[in-house]
FIPANU-408080 format. One record per atom (N, C-alpha, C, O): z, x, y; residue in three letters. Coordinates in steps of 0.1 Angstrom, whole numbers, padded with zeros to 4 digits, always signed. Each point is the difference from the previous one (the first is absolute). Layout:
N
ZXYAla...
This chain:
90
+0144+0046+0170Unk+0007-0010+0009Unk-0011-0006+0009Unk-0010+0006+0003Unk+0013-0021+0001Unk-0010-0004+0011Unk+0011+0003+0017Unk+0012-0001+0003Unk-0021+0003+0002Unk+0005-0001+0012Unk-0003-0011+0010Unk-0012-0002+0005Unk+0019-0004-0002Unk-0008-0013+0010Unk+0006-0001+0011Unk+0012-0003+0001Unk-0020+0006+0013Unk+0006-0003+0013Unk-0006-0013+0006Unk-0012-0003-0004Unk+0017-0004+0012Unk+0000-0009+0009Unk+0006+0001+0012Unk+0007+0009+0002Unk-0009-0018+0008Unk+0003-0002+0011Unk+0020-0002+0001Unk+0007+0003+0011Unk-0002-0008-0021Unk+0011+0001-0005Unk+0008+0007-0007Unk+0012+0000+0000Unk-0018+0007-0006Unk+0005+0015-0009Unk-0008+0004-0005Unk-0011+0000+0003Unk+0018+0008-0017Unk-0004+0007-0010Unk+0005-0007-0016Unk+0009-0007-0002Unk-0018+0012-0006Unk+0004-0005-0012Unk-0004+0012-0008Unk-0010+0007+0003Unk+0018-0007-0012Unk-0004+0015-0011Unk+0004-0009-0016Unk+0011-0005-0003Unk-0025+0004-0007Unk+0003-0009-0012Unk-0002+0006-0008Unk-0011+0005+0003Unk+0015-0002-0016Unk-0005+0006-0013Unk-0011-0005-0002Unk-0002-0012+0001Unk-0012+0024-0005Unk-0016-0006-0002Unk+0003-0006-0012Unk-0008-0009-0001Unk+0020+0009-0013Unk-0002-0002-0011Unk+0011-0013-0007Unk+0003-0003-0012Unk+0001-0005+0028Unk+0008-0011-0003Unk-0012-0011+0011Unk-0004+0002+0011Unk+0002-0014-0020Unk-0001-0010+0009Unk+0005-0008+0009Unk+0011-0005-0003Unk-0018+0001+0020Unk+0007-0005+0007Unk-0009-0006+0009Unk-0012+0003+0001Unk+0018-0009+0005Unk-0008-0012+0015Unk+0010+0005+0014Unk+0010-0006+0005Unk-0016+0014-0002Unk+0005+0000+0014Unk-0004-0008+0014Unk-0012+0001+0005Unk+0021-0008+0002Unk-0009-0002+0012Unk+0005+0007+0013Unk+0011+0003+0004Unk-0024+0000+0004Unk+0002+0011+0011Unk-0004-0008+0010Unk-0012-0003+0004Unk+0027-0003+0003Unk-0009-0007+0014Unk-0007+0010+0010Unk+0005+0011+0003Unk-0014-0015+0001Unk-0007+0005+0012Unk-0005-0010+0012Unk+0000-0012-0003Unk-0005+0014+0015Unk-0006-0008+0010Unk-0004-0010+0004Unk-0001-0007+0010Unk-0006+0004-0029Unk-0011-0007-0001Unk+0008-0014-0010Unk-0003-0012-0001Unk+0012+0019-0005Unk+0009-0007-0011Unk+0002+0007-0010Unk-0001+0012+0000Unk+0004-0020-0012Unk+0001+0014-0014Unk-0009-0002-0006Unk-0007-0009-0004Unk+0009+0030+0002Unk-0011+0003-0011Unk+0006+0003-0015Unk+0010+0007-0003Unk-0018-0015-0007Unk+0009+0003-0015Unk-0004+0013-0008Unk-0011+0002-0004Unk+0020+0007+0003Unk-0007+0013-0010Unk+0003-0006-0014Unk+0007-0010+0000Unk-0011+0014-0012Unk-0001-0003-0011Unk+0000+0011-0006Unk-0011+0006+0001Unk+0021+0001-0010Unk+0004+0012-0007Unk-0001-0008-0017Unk+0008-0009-0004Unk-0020+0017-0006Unk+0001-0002-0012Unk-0005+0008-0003Unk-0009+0006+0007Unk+0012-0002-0023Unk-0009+0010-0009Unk-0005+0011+0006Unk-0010+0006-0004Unk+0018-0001+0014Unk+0001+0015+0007Unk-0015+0000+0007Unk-0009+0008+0003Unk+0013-0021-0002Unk-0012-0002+0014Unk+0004-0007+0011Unk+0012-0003-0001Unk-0018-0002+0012Unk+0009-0002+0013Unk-0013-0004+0005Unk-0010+0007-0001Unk+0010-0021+0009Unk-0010-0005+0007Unk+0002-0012+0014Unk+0011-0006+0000Unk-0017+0003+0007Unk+0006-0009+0012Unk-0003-0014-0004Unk-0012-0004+0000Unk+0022-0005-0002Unk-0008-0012-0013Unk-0004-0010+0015Unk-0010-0007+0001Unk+0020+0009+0008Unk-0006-0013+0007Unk+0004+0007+0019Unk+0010+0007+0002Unk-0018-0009+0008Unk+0007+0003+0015Unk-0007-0011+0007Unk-0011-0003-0001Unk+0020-0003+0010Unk-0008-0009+0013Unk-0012+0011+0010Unk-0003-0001+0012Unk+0002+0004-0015Unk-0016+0012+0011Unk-0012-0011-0003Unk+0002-0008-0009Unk-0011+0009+0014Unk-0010-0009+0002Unk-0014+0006-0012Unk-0008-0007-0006Unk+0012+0025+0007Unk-0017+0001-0009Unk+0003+0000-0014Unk-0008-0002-0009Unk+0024+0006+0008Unk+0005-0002-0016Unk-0009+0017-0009Unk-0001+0004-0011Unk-0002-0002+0021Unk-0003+0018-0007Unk+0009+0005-0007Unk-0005+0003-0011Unk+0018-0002+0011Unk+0012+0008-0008Unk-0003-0010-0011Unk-0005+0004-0010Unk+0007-0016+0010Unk+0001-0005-0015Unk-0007+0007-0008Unk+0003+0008-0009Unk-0022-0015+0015Unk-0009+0004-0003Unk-0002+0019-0009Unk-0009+0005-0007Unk+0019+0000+0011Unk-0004+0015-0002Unk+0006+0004-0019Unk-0005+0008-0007Unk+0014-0016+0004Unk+0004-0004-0015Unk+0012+0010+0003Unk+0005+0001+0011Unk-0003+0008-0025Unk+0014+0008+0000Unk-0009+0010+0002Unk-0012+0003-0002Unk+0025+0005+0008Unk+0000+0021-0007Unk+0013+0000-0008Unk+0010-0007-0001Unk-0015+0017-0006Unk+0010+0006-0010Unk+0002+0017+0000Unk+0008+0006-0007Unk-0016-0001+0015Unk+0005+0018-0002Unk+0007+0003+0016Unk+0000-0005+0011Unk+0005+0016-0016Unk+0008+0011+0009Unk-0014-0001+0014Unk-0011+0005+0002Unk+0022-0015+0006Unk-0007+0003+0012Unk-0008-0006+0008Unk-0002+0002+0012Unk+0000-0010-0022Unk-0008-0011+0002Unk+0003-0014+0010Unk+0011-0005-0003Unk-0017-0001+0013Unk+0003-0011+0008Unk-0006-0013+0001Unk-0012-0002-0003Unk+0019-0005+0007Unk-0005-0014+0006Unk+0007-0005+0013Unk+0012+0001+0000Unk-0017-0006+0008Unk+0007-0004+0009Unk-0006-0014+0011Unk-0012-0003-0002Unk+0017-0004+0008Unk-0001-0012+0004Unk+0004+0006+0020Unk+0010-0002+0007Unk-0020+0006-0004Unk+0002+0006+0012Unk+0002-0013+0013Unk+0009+0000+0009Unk-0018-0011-0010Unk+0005-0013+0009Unk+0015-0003-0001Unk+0004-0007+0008Unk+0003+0011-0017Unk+0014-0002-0005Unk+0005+0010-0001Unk+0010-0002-0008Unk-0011+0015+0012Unk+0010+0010-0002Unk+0002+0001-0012Unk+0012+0000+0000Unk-0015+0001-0010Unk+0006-0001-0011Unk-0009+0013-0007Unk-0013+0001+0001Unk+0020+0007-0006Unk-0002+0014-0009Unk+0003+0003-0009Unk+0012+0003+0000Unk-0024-0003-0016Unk+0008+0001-0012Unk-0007+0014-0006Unk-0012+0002+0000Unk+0024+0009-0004Unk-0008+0010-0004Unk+0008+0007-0015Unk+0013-0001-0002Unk-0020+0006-0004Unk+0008+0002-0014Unk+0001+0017-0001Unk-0009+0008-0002Unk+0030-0006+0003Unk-0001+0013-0001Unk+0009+0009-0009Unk+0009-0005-0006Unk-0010+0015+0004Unk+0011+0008-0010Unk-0010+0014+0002Unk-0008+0003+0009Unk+0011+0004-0020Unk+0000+0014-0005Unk-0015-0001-0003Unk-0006-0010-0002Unk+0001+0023+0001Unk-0009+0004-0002Unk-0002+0000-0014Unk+0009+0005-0005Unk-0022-0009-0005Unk-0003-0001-0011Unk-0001+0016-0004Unk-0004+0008+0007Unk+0009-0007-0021Unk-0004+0015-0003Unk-0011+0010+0001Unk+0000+0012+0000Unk-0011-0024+0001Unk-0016+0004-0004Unk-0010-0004-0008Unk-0012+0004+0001Unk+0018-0013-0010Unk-0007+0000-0012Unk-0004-0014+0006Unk-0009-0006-0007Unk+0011+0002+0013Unk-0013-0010+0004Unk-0014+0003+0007Unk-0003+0011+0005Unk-0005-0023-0006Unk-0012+0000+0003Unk+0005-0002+0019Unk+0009-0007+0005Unk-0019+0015+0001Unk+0005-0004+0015Unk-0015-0003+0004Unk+0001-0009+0008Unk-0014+0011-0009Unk-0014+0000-0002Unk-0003-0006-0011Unk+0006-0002-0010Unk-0021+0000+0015Unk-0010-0005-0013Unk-0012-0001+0007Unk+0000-0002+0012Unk-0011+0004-0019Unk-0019+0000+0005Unk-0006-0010-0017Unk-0002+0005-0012Unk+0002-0017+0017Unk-0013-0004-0005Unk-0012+0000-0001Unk-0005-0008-0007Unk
């Protein structure tokens, strides 16, 4: 699930359905963009545009956030069994 708070609520969205959310905040609205069990900030009025800039996350846990705008996107559920990679050394 994504979780998204703002200055106006909460939002809870299936990571594996597409959607466009807008989360007003302070500043005006920020757009979240839910596809392909990924989740990214497509557009926010903030001046340095960092949250866009940072692309999607897709794992347990993972965040993005638009802090000039209150705005907090974090992706959550259940713990994976294991059999994922959580590391790696190039």
């Amino acid at each position: 699930m994504v979780h998204i708070t703002g200055e106006s609520g909460e939002w809870l969205q299936p990571l594996d359905k597409a959607s466009d959310i807008e989360v007003p905040g302070p500043l005006g609205s920020t757009w979240v963009h839910i596809e392909g069990n990924r989740v990214h900030i497509q557009s926010s009025p903030c001046p340095n545009q960092t949250c866009v800039a940072a692309g999607d996350v897709y794992a347990l846990n993972q965040w993005v956030a638009c802090l000039p705008n209150t705005v907090f996107v974090r992706i959550e559920g259940e713990e994976n069994s294991g059999d994922g990679l959580d590391a790696a050394v190039y």
